[in-house]
C-alpha positions in Angstrom: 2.9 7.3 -53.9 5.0 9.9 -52.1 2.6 10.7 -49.8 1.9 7.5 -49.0 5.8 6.4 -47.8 5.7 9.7 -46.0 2.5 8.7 -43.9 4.2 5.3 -43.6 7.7 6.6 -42.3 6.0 9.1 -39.8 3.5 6.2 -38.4 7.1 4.0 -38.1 8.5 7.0 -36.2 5.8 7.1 -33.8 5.5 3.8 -33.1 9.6 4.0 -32.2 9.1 7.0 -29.9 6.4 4.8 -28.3 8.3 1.7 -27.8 10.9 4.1 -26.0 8.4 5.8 -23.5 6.8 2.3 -22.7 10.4 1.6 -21.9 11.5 4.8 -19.6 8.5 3.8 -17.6 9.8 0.3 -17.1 12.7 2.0 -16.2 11.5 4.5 -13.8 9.2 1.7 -11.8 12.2 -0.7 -11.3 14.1 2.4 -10.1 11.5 3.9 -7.6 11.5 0.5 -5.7 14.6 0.3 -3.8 14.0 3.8 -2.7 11.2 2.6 -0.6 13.7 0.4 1.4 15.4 3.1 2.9 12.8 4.8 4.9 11.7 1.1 6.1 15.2 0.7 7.2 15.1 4.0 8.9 11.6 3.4 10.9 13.7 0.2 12.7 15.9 2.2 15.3 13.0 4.1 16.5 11.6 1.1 18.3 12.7 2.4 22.0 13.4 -0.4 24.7 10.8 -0.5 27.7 11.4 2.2 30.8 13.3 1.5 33.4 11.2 0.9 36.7 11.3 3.9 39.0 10.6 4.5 42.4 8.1 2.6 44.2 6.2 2.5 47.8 4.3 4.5 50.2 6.9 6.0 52.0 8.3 7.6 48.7 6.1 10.4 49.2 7.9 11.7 52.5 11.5 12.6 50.1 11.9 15.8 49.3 10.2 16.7 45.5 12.3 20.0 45.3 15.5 18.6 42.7 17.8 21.0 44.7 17.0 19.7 48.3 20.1 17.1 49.0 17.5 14.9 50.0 15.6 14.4 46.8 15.5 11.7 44.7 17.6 13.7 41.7 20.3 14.9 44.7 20.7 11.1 46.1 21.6 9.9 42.6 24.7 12.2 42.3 26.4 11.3 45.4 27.2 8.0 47.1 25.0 6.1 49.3 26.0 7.1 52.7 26.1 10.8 51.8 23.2 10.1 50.1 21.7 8.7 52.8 22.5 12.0 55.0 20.3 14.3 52.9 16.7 11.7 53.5 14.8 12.7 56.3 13.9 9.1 57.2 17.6 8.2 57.5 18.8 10.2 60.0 19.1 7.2 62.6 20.3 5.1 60.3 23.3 7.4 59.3 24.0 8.1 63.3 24.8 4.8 63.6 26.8 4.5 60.2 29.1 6.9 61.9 29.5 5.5 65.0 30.5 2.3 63.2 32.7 4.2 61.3 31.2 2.7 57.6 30.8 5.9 56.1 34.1 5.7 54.1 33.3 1.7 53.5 29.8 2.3 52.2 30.6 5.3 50.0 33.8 3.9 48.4 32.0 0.4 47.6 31.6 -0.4 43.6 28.0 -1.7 43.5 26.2 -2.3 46.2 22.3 -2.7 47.5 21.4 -1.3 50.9 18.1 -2.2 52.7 18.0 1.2 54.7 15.9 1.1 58.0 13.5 4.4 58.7 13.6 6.3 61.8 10.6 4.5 62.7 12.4 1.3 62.2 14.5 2.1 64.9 12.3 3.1 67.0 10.6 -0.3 66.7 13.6 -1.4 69.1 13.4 -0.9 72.8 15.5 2.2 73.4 17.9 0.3 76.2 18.6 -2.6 73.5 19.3 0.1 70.6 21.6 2.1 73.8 23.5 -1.1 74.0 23.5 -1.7 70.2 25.2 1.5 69.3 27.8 1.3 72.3 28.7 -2.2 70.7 30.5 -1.5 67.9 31.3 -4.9 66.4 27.4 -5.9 66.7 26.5 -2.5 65.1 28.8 -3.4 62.7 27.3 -6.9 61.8 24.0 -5.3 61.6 24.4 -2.7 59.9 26.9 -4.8 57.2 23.5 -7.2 57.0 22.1 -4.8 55.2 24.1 -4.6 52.5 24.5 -6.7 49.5 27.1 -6.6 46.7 25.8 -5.9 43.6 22.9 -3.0 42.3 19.8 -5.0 42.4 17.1 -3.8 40.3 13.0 -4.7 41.4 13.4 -7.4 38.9 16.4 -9.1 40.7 15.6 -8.5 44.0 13.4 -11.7 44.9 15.6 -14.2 46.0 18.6 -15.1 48.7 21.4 -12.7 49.1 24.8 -12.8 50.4 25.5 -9.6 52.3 28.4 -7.7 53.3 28.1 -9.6 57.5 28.3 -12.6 55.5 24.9 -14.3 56.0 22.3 -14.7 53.7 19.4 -12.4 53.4 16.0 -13.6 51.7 13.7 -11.2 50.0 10.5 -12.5 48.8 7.9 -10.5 46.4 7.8 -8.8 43.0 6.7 -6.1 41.4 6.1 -3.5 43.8 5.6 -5.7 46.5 8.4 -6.7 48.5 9.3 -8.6 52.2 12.8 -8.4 53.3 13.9 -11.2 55.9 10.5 -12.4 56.3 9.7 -9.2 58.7 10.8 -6.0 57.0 8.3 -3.9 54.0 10.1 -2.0 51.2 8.2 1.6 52.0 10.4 3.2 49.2 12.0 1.0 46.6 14.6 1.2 43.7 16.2 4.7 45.1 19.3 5.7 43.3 22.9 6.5 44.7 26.2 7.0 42.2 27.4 3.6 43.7 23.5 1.5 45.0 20.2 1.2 44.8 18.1 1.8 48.0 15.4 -0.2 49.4 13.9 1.9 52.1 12.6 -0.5 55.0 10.2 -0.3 57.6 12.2 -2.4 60.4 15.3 -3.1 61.3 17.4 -6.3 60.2 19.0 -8.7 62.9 21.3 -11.4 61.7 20.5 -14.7 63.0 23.1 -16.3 65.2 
């Protein structure tokens, strides 16, 4: 008789420590779940937000690769535009005649701006006595050159479209992409170039307000 409430206090025993085990694991399931939400939470942030569209066009090739040449793309983006501008080999004509219209100060002090900049070649699309005259006319130097310029940094994706500039006409850019045509005439050769203060659109011809 002994024996057997012994055997029957022992199997009551185990059948405790049982119950209690089944129950830790409950326990520790319901506590390993939340822990999972965490690391989902976590994966969210590294989602990163499409590149920025970066320089574009033919005529990109002729800037300068080295960072430390003035005239590179890294250089240009430190410095404002007409400065900027100074340091591009295919600007030289175009900042000549920014000085002689005395916009240097005008350009580089502006908060914002987009600049459709003419090549060399550009200028040398005009028939040297009419560019003579143009540059010895500093008010119509000044209209053209000021028609270059927009307010505001347009970016590829904005770019398409009329645009009030600085002379005080409209200018109309049609295209997308990496295709662009600037006043129905002009090709962006090198697009989306950065200054501290504009973007760039490097053209192949030279803009003339209409009267």
């Amino acid at each position: 008789m002994r024996t057997s409430k012994i055997t029957a206090l022992t199997a009551a025993v185990l059948f405790s420590v049982s119950l209690t085990a089944c129950g830790s694991d409950d326990s520790t399931t319901s506590s390993d779940q939340p822990a999972a939400a965490p690391t989902m939470t976590s994966e969210a942030p590294m989602a990163s937000a499409a590149p920025a569209m970066e320089n574009f066009g033919s005529g990109c090739a002729a800037v300068p690769s080295d960072p430390s040449n003035k005239g590179s793309f890294q250089a240009m983006a430190q410095v404002p535009v007409a400065t900027a501008a100074s340091g591009n080999p295919l600007l030289s004509t175009l900042v000549s005649a920014v000085k002689q219209a005395g916009l240097v100060d005008s350009l580089n002090s502006a908060d914002g701006i987009t600049v459709f900049a003419p090549t060399n070649d550009a200028f040398k699309k005009i028939p040297a006595a009419d560019l003579k005259k143009v540059l010895a006319d500093k008010k119509m130097l000044t209209d053209i050159l000021t028609y270059h310029v927009v307010p505001g940094k347009l970016t590829p994706a904005d770019l398409s479209g009329a645009h009030k500039t600085l002379e005080g006409k409209d200018v109309s850019v049609m295209g997308s992409g990496e295709d662009f045509k600037v006043a129905g005439t002009a090709s962006v050769i090198c697009g989306n170039v950065q200054t501290a203060n504009a973007n760039v659109y490097i053209i192949d011809s030279v803009l003339m307000p209409k009267s």
